[in-house]
Structure formats: structure tokens, C-alpha cells
C-alpha positions in Angstrom: 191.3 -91.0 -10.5 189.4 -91.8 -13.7 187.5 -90.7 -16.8 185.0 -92.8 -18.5 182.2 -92.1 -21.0 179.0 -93.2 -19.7 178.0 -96.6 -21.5 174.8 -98.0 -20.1 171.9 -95.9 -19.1 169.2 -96.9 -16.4 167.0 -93.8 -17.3 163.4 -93.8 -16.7 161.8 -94.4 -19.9 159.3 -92.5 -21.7 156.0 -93.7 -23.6 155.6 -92.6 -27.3 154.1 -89.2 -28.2 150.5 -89.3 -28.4 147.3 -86.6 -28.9 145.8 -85.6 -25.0 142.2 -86.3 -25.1 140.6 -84.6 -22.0 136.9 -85.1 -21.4 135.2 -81.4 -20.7 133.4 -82.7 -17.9 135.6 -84.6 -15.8 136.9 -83.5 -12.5 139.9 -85.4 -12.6 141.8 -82.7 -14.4 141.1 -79.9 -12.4 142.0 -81.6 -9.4 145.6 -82.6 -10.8 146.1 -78.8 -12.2 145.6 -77.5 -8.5 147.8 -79.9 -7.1 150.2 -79.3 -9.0 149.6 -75.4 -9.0 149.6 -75.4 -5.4 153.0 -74.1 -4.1 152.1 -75.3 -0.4 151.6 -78.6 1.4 152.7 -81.3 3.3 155.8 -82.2 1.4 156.7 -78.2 1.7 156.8 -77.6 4.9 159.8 -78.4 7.3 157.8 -81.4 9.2 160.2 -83.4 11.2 159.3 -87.5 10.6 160.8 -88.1 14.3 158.3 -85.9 15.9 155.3 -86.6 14.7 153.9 -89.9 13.6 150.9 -91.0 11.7 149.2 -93.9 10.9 149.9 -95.8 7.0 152.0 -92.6 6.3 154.5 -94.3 4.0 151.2 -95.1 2.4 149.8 -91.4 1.9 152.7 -90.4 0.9 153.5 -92.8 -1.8 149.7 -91.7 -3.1 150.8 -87.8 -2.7 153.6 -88.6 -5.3 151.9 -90.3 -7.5 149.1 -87.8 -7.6 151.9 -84.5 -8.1 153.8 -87.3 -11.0 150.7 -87.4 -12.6 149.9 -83.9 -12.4 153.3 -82.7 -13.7 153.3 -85.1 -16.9 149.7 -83.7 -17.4 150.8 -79.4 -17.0 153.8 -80.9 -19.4 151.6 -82.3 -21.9 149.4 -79.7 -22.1 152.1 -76.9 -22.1 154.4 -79.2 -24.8 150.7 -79.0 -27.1 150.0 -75.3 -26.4 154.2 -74.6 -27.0 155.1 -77.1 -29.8 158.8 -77.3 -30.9 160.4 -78.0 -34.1 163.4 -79.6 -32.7 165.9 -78.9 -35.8 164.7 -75.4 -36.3 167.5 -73.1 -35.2 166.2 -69.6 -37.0 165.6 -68.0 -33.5 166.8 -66.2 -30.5 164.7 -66.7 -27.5 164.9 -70.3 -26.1 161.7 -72.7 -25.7 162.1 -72.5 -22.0 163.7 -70.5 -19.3 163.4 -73.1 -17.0 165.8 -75.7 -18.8 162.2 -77.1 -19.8 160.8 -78.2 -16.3 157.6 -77.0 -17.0 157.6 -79.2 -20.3 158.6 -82.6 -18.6 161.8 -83.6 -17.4 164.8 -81.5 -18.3 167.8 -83.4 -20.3 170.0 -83.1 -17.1 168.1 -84.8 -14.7 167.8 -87.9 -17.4 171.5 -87.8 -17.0 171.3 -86.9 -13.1 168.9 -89.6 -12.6 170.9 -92.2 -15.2 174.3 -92.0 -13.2 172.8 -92.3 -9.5 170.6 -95.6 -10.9 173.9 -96.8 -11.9 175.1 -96.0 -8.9 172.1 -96.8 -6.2 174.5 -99.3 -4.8 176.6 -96.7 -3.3 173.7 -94.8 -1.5 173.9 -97.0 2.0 174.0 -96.0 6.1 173.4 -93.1 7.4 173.3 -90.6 3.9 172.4 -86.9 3.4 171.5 -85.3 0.7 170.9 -81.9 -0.7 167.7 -79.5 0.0 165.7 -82.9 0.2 165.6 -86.4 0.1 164.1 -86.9 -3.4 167.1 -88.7 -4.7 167.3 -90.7 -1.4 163.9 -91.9 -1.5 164.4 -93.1 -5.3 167.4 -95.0 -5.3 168.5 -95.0 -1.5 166.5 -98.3 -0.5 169.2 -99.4 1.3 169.9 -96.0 3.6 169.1 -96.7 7.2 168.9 -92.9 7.6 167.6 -90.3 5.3 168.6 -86.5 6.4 169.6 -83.4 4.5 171.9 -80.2 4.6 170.4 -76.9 3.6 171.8 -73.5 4.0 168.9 -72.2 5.7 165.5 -73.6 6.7 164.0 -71.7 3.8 165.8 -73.9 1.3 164.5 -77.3 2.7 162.4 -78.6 -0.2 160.4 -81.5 1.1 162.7 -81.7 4.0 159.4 -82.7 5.6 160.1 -86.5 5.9 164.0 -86.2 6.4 165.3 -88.0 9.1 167.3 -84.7 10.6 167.5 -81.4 9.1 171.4 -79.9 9.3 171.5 -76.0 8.7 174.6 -75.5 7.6 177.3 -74.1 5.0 179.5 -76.8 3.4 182.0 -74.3 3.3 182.3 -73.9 7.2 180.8 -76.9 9.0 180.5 -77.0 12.8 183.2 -80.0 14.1 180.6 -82.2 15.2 179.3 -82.9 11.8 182.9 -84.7 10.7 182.5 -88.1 10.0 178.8 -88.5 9.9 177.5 -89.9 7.0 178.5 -93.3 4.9 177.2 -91.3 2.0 176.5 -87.9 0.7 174.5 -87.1 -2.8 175.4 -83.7 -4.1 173.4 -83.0 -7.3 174.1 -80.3 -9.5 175.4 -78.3 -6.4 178.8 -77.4 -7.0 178.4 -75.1 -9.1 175.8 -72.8 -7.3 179.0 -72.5 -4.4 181.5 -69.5 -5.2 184.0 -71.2 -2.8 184.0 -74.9 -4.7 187.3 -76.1 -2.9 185.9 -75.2 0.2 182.3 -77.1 -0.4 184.8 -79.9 -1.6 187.0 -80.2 1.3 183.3 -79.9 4.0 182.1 -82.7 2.0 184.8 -84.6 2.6 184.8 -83.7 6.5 181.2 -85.0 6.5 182.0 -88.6 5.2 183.1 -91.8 7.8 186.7 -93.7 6.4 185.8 -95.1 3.2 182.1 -93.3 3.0 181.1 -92.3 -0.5 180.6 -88.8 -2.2 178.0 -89.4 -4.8 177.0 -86.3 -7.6 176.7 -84.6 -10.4 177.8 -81.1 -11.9 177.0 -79.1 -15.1 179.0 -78.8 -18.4 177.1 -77.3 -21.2 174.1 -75.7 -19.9 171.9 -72.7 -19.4 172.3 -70.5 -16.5 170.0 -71.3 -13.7 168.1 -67.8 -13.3 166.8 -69.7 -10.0 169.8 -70.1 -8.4 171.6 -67.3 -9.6 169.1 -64.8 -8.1 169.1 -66.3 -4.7 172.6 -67.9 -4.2 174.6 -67.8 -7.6 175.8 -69.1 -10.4 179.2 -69.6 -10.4 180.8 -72.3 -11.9 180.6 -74.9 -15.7 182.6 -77.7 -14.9 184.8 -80.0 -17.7 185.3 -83.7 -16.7 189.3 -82.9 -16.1 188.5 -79.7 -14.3 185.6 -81.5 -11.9 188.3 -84.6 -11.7 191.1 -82.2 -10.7 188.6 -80.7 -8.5 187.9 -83.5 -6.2 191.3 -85.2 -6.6 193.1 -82.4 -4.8 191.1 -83.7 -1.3 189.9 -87.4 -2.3 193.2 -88.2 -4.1 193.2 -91.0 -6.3 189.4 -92.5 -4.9 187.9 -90.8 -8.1 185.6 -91.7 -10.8 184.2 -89.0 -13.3 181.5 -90.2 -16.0 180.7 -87.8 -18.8 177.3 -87.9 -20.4 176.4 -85.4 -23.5 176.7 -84.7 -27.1 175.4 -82.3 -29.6 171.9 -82.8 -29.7 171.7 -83.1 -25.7 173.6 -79.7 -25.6 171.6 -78.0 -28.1 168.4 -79.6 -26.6 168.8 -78.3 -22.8 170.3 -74.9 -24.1 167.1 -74.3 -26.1 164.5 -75.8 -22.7 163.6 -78.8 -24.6 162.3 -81.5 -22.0 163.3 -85.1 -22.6 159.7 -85.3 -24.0 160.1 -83.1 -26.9 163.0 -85.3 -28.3 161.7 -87.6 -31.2 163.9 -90.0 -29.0 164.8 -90.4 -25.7 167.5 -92.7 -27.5 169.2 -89.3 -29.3 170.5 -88.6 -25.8 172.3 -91.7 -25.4 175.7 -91.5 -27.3 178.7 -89.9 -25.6 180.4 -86.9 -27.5 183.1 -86.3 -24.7 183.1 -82.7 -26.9 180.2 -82.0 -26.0 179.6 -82.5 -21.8 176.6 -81.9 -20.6 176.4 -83.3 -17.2 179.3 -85.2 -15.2 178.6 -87.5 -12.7 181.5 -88.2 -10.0 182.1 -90.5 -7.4 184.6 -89.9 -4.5 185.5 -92.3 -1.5 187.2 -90.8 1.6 190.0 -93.3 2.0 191.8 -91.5 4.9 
């Protein structure tokens, strides 16, 4: 197994701060602010794609995303305005945001999150699986033949809607037929909401063909997710040797850990600053391997 600091960055990039003019009378707004109020719809609701077809769905779909993207970088801006930060002022107690700064844009460890699997899109091929939903699949999966995802209960599918299959199941106790299924399995920021982590481990590994891929990401230096905690837990704060010992006891040596963090990206996501509230994106790109905020890993079943 290896270490490395991460050293190139494939991050989605962010325009320059700038005032939000919105007209009083337009319509376009109000329309974007109940979409992306709206805790129902489509893309919520467990909606099998091999059952029911429609015509130009990839289509509507594409438009639905763009329409709840634009919503959430408008409830951002507007929130980042009403909320400003001073991003060196430390004389408080009670953190910008709860939410590690969702509702202010996107949170520093899903620049990270979304940094390592661009780096790593290659990887996501074949029949792959993913987590709660197939967000990650759809962005950086193009060359999956088969999209489907693994939830502990129906409940926790989260746009499940257009997976390929939906598996309800523990990764701590899989049913037999699942071994060997899948050329590749993204786990994001899951590991550490699992109280039995070598178990989760080893049912990964079960799930992959010889030579499939184990693709993720775990916390460092972080926030406790009041989300998770309240529902399933929160359990675990990984270091890169601990995350690489971690998968090394059931991959063995067909490990690769990349670190990504320093002070400012720890003190950031600790406080809920989004990536938007940074004076720079850029602050977040040197590697203080002190300071690890996410890790990314990649693990190949090799027997």
C-alpha cells in the first residue's frame, strides 16, 4: 500500500464573488426557491428506470438538474449575503453552519470528494454501485454500463430513482449472491457512519469481481455530521495510516491513500464555511499532511 499527498486537483471551479441583483418582479426566482425548497419529486422517489420508460427522459432529467444546480447556487448566494463571514475572525463560539455549510454552497469536503473521484473517473467502469444514489456515478461514471446502488433501507435511497437496481442491504452482512458483482464500488464518506468498519470493509470486498476497484473517501478533521449521527451514527475520524491499515488488512498491498487538507481547509469546514466563502478556492489546494481533512482511497481485489 501507499501514501501520497494529493498534487493535482480536477475540482469544479468557482466564478468570482460578485453582488446578486434580483429583479422584484421576475418569476424566475420564485420558481428556483420552490424547487429547491421542495423536499419531494421525481428524483426522490424510489422509481425503478427498468420499469418504467419515458420518452427524451435523459433529456428531462439533465434539465431537472440544471434547474435544482441553479436553484442551490441561488438559496447559497442569497444565504452567504444575508450570513456574511469574516473568514479570519476566530472571536466566537458557535460555527457559521451546522450543516458543514451545505446550505451556503458546496462544503470543503465534497471539493475534495469530488477532486479525488475526477482524478480517478477512469476507475469507475462495468457494472458499479454506489452509495444511497448514483450522483457520483452519473458525474464521473461515463464509462459504467450499469449504474445501481446499496442502501440500508428503502428509506435511505436518495435519488435512487434512476438506478439501475436498488440492493437493500447491510455491508456488514451481505446475502451470498451479492459476491462478486460489481467491477467497481464508490463509497463516499461512508465508513465512518458504520460502527462495525472492518466488517463494512471486508462486505465491500465480497461485492467486487477479481481485480474490481473500491473507489472512496473518508473524513479526517471535520465536524460531526448531526444528520447521520441521529439516524445511523457517527462513529469513526479516520488518519491516512489508520484508513490505509484499515483496508490493507483485506485488500493487502492493492492500496492507494491520497490526503487532501491543511489549516485553512480544517478551520474552514469546522466553522461551515462553503467553498464560496473562501477568498480562494486556491487556499484549499496545498497539502498539510498535519492537517487531513478528507482521504481518498483506492482498493483493488486482487484475489
Amino acid at each position: 500500500m501507499r501514501l501520497r499527498h494529493a498534487s493535482r486537483y480536477h475540482a469544479p471551479s468557482f466564478p468570482a464573488r460578485r453582488p446578486i441583483l434580483i429583479d422584484q418582479g421576475t418569476t424566475v426566482g420564485v420558481a428556483l426557491l420552490a424547487c429547491a425548497s421542495s423536499t419531494t419529486g421525481l428524483a426522490a422517489v424510489p422509481w425503478p428506470s427498468n420499469l418504467i420508460k419515458k420518452p427524451n427522459h435523459e433529456k428531462k432529467e439533465k434539465e431537472m438538474d440544471q434547474v435544482k444546480a441553479a436553484a442551490k447556487s441561488l438559496l447559497g448566494s442569497l444565504t452567504r449575503r444575508a450570513k456574511p463571514v469574516a473568514f479570519a475572525d476566530l472571536n466566537h463560539v458557535e460555527p457559521v453552519s451546522r450543516r458543514l455549510g451545505w446550505e451556503r454552497g458546496m462544503p470543503i469536503d465534497r471539493y475534495y470528494i469530488q477532486s479525488f473521484l475526477a482524478e480517478h473517473a477512469n476507475k469507475i467502469v462495468g457494472d458499479a454501485l454506489e452509495v444511497g444514489e448514483i450522483k457520483y456515478l452519473k458525474q464521473f461514471g461515463s464509462l459504467a454500463t450499469r449504474r445501481s446502488i446499496i442502501v440500508p433501507t428503502l428509506d435511505a435511497a436518495r435519488g435512487g430513482s434512476r438506478a439501475d437496481e436498488i440492493i437493500v442491504s447491510d455491508l456488514t452482512c451481505l446475502s451470498p449472491e451479492l459476491e462478486g458483482r460489481f467491477d467497481t464500488f464508490v463509497c463516499t464518506h461512508t465508513l465512518n457512519f458504520i460502527s462495525d468498519v472492518d466488517g463494512a470493509v471486508r462486505g465491500a470486498r465480497s461485492l467486487l469481481k477479481l481485480g474490481g476497484a473500491f473507489l472512496g473517501t473518508v473524513a479526517g478533521i471535520t465536524q460531526i455530521s448531526r444528520y447521520d449521527a441521529e439516524r445511523w451514527g457517527d462513529y469513526w475520524r479516520f488518519a491516512p495510516q489508520g484508513i490505509a491499515s484499515l483496508l490493507g488488512r483485506h485488500f493487502g498491498d492493492g492500496v492507494e491513500v491520497v490526503e487532501y487538507g491543511n489549516l485553512t481547509a480544517a478551520l474552514a469546514l469546522l466553522q461551515g464555511f462553503a467553498v464560496e466563502d473562501l477568498p480562494s478556492p486556491n487556499l484549499l489546494a496545498p497539502v498539510d499532511p498535519d492537517y487531513p481533512v478528507v482521504m481518498g482511497f483506492l482498493a483493488h481485489r486482487l484475489t
